[in-house]
MARNU-249901 format. One record per residue (C-alpha): residue number from 1; chain; z negated, x negated, y negated. Coordinates in pm, 1 decimal. Layout:
! residues N
+-----+---+----------+----------+----------+
!   k ! c !       c3 !       c1 !       c2 !
+-----+---+----------+----------+----------+
! NUM ! A !        Z !        X !        Y !
...
+-----+---+----------+----------+----------+
! end
This chain:
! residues 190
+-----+---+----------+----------+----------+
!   k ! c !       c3 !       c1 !       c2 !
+-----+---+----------+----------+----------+
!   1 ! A !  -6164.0 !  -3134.6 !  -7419.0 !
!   2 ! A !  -6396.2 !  -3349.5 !  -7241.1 !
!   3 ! A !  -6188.6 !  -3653.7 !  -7299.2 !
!   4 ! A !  -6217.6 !  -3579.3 !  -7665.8 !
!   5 ! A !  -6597.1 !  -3549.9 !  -7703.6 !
!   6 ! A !  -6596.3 !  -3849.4 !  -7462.8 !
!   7 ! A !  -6347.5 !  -4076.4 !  -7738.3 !
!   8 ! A !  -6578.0 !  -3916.9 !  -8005.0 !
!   9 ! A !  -6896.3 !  -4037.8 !  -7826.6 !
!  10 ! A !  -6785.7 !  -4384.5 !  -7746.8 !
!  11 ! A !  -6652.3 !  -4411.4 !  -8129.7 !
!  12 ! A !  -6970.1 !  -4304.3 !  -8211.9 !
!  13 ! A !  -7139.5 !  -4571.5 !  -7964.3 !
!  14 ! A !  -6862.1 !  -4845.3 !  -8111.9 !
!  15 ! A !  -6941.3 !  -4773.2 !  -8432.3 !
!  16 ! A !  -7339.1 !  -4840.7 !  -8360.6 !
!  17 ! A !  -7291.5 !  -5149.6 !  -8181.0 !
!  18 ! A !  -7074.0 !  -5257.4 !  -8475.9 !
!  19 ! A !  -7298.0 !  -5139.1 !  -8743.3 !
!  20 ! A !  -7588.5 !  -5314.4 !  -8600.5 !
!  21 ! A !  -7387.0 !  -5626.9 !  -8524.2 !
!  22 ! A !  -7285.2 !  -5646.5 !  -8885.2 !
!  23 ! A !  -7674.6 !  -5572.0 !  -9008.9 !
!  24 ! A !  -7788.9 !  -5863.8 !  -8760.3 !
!  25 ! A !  -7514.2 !  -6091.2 !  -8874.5 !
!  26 ! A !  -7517.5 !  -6028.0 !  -9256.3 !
!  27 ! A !  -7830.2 !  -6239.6 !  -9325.4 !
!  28 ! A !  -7634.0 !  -6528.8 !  -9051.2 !
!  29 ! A !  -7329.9 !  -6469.9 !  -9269.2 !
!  30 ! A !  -7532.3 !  -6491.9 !  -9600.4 !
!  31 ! A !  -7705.9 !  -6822.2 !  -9443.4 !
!  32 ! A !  -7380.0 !  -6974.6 !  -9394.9 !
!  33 ! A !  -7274.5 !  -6945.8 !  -9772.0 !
!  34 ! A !  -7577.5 !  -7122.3 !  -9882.7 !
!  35 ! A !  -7524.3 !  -7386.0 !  -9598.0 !
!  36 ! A !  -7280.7 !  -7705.4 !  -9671.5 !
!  37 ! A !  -7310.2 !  -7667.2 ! -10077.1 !
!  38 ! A !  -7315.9 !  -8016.6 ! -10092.5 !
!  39 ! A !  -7185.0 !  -8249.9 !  -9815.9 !
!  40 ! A !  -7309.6 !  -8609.9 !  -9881.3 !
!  41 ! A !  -7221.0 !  -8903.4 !  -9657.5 !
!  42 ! A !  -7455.6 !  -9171.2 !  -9664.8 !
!  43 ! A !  -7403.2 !  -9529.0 !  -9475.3 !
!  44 ! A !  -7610.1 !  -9823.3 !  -9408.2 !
!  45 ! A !  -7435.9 ! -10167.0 !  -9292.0 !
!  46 ! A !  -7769.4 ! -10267.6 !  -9108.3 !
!  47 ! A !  -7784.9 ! -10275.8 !  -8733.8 !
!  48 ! A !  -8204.6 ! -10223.9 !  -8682.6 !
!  49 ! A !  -8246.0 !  -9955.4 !  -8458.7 !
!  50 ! A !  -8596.4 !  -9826.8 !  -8626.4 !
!  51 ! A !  -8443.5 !  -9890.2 !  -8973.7 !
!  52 ! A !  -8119.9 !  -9690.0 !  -8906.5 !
!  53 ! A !  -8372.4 !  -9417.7 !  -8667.0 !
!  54 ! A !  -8562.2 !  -9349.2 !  -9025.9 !
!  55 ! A !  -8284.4 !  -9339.1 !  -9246.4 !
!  56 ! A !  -8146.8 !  -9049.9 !  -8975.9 !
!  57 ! A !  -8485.1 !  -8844.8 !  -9012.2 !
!  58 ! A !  -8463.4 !  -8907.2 !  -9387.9 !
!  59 ! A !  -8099.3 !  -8752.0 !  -9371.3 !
!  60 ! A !  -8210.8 !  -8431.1 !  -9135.4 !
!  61 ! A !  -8499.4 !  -8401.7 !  -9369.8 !
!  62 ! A !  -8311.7 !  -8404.2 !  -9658.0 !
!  63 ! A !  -8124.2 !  -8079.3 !  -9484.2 !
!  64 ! A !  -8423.8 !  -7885.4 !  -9409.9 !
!  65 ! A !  -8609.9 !  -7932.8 !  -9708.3 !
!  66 ! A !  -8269.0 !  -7803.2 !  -9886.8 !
!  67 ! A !  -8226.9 !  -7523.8 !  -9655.5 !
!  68 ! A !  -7923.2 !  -7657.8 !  -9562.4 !
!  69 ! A !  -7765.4 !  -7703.3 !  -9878.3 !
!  70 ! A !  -7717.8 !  -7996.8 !  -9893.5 !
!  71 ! A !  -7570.0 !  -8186.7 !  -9561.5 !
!  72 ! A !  -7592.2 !  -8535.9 !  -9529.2 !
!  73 ! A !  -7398.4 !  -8718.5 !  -9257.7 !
!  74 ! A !  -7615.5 !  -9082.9 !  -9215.1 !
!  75 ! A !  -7366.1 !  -9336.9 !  -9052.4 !
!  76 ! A !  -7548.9 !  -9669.1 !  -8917.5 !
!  77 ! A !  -7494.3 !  -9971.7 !  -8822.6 !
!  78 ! A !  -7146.3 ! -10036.5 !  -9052.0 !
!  79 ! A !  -6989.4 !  -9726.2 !  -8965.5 !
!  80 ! A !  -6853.5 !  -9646.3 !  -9320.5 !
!  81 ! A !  -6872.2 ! -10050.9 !  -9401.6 !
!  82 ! A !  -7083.9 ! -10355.1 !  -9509.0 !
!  83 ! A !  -7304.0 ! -10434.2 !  -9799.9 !
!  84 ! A !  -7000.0 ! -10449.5 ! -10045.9 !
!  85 ! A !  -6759.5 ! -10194.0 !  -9898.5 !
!  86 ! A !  -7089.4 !  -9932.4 !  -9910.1 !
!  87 ! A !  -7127.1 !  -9997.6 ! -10274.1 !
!  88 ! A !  -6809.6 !  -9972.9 ! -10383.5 !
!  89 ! A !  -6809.2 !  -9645.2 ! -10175.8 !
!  90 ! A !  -7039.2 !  -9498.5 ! -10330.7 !
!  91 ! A !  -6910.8 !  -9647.9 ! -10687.9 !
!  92 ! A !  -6560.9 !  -9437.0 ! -10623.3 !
!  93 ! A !  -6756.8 !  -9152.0 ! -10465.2 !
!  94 ! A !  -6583.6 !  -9171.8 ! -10083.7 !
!  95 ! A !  -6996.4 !  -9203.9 !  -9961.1 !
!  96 ! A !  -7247.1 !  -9068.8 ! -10215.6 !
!  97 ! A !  -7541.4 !  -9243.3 ! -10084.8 !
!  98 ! A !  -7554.3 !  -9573.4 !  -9979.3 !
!  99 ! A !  -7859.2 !  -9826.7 !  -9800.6 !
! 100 ! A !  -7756.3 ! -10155.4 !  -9923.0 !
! 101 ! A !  -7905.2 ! -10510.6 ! -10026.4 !
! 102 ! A !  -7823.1 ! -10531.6 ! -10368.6 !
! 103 ! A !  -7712.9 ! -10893.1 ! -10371.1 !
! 104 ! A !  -7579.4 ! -11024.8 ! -10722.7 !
! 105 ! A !  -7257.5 ! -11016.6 ! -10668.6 !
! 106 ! A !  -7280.8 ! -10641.2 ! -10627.8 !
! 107 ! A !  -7573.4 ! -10539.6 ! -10843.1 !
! 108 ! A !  -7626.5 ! -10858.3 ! -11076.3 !
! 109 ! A !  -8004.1 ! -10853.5 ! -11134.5 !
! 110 ! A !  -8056.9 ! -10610.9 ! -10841.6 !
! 111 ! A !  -8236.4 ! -10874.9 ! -10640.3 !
! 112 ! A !  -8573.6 ! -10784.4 ! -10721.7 !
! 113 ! A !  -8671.1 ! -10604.2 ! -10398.0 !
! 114 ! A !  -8622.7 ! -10939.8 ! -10206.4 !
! 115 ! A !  -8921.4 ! -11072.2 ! -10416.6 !
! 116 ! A !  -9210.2 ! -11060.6 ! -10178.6 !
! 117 ! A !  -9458.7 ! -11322.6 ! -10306.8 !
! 118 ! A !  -9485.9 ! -11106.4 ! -10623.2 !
! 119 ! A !  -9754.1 ! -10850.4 ! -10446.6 !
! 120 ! A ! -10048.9 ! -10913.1 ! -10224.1 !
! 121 ! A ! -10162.5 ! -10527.3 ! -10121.3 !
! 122 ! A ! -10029.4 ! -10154.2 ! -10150.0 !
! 123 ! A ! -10193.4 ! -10127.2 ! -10476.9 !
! 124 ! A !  -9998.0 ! -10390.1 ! -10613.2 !
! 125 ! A !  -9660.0 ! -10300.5 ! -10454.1 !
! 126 ! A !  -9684.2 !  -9943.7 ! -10627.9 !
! 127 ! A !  -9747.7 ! -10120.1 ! -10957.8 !
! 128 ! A !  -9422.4 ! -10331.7 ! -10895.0 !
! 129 ! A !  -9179.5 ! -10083.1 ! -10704.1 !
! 130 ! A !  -9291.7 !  -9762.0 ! -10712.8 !
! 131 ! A !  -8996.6 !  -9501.6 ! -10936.6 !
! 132 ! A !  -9047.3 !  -9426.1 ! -11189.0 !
! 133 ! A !  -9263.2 !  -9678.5 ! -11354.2 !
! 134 ! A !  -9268.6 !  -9991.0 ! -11147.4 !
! 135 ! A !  -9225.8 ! -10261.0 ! -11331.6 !
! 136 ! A !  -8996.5 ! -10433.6 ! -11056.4 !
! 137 ! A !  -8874.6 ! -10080.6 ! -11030.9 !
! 138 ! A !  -8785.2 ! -10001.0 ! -11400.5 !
! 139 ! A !  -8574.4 ! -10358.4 ! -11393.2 !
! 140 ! A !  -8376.7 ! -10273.5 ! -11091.3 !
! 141 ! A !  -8298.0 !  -9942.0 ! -11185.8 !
! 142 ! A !  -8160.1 ! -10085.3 ! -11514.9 !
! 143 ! A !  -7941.9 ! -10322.4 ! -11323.4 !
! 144 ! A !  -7801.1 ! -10057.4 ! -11125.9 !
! 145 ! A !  -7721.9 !  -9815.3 ! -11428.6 !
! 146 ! A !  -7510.8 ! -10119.7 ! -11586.7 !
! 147 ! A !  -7313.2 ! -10077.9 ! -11242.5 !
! 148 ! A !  -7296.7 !  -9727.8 ! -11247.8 !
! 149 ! A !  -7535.9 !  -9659.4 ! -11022.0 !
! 150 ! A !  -7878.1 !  -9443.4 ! -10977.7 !
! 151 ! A !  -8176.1 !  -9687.4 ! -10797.8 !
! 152 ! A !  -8355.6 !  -9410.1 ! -10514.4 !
! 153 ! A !  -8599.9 !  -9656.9 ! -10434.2 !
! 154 ! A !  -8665.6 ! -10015.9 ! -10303.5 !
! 155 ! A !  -8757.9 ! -10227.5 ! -10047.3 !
! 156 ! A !  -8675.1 !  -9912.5 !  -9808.1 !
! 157 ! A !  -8905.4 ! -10170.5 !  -9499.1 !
! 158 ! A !  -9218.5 ! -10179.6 !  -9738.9 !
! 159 ! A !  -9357.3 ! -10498.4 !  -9874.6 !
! 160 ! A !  -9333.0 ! -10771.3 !  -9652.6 !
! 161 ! A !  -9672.8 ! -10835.2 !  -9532.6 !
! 162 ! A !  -9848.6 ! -11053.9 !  -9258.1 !
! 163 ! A ! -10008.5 ! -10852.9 !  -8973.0 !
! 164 ! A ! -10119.0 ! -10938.7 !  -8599.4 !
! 165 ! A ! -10351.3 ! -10806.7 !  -8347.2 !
! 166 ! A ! -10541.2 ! -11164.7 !  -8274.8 !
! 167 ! A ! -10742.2 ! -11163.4 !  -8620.0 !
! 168 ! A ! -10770.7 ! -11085.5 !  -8961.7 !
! 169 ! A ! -10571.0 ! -11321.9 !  -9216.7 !
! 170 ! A ! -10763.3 ! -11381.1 !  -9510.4 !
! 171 ! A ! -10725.7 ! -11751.1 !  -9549.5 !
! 172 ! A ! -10426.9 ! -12014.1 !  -9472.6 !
! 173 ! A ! -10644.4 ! -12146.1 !  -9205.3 !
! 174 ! A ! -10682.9 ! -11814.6 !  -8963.6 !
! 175 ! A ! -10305.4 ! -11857.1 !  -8942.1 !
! 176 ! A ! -10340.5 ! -12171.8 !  -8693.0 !
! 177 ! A ! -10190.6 ! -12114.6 !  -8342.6 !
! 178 ! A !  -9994.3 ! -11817.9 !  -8418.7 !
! 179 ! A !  -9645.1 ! -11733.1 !  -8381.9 !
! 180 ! A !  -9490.0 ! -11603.9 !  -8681.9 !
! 181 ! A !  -9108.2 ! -11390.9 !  -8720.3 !
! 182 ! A !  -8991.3 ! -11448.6 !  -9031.6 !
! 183 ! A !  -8675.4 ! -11281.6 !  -9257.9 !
! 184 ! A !  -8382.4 ! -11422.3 !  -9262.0 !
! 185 ! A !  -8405.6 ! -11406.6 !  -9643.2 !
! 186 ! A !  -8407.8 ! -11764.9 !  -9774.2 !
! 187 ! A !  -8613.8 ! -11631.6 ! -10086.7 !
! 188 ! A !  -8883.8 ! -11466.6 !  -9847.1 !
! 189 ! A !  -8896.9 ! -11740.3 !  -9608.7 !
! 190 ! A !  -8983.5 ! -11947.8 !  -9976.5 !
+-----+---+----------+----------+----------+
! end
């Protein structure tokens, strides 16, 4: 007799534990549903540490401001390819995002973002890149739909631009005695 009220008890006690396991695990189990609706991989072929350590927050932003719905896995450095092995990634839909220069060969006409002497300020940068209605923008995004493509947005670095901590620039002459990096890019360099 006391064995059975004992069984009946600790069914009883089971059955609690499992009912408020399930009620502390339904909204977990309704989370997970929503989670991983979409799983987009996204690659860049560059090897820049800060470049590739934004493009990662972009990525984990991307998955909190979608509540998880959307999961993108950001591969540096070449990881899922270079410049033309991205593209035609994301052409056949292996990567659906890709971080790419646009050279012609890829995205003939796409070449617009590696035209720096075309702005002098911000202001003048959002009139020429800025979606939807940059003009540079608008160009771009045309070359890229006659590829297939949808243009995100450009020039992912900014504008190039002239800074230093010795003075301000404002004509050729306060550039004298200073040490200048400059892009690789023949057309910037230009």
């Amino acid at each position: 007799m006391k064995r059975e009220k004992w069984m009946k008890a600790a069914g009883i006690i089971v059955l609690a534990f499992f009912a408020c396991g399930v009620s502390f695990l339904l909204p977990e189990v309704a989370q997970a549903q929503k989670k991983g609706e979409y799983k987009w991989r996204f690659g860049s072929p560059w090897t820049q540490k800060v470049r590739n350590d934004s493009l990662q927050l972009y990525s984990e932003l991307i998955n909190k401001y979608s509540n998880g719905r959307i999961e993108v896995t950001f591969k540096p450095s070449g990881l899922f390819g270079t410049h033309d092995e991205i593209f035609h990634g994301v052409r056949e839909g292996s990567l659906q995002m890709g971080l790419y220069a646009p050279y012609v060969n890829i995205v003939p006409g796409g070449m617009l973002n590696w035209m720096p002497w075309t702005i002098g300020t911000y202001a003048e940068a959002a009139i020429a890149y800025a979606p939807p209605d940059g003009v540079l923008y608008k160009v771009m995004d045309k070359a890229y739909e006659e590829v297939g493509l949808k243009l995100l947005w450009s020039s992912p670095m900014g504008p190039y631009g002239y800074g230093n901590k010795v003075r301000p620039l404002k004509t050729p002459d306060d550039f004298k005695n200073l040490k200048l990096r400059v892009s690789a890019s023949l057309g910037a360099v230009k």
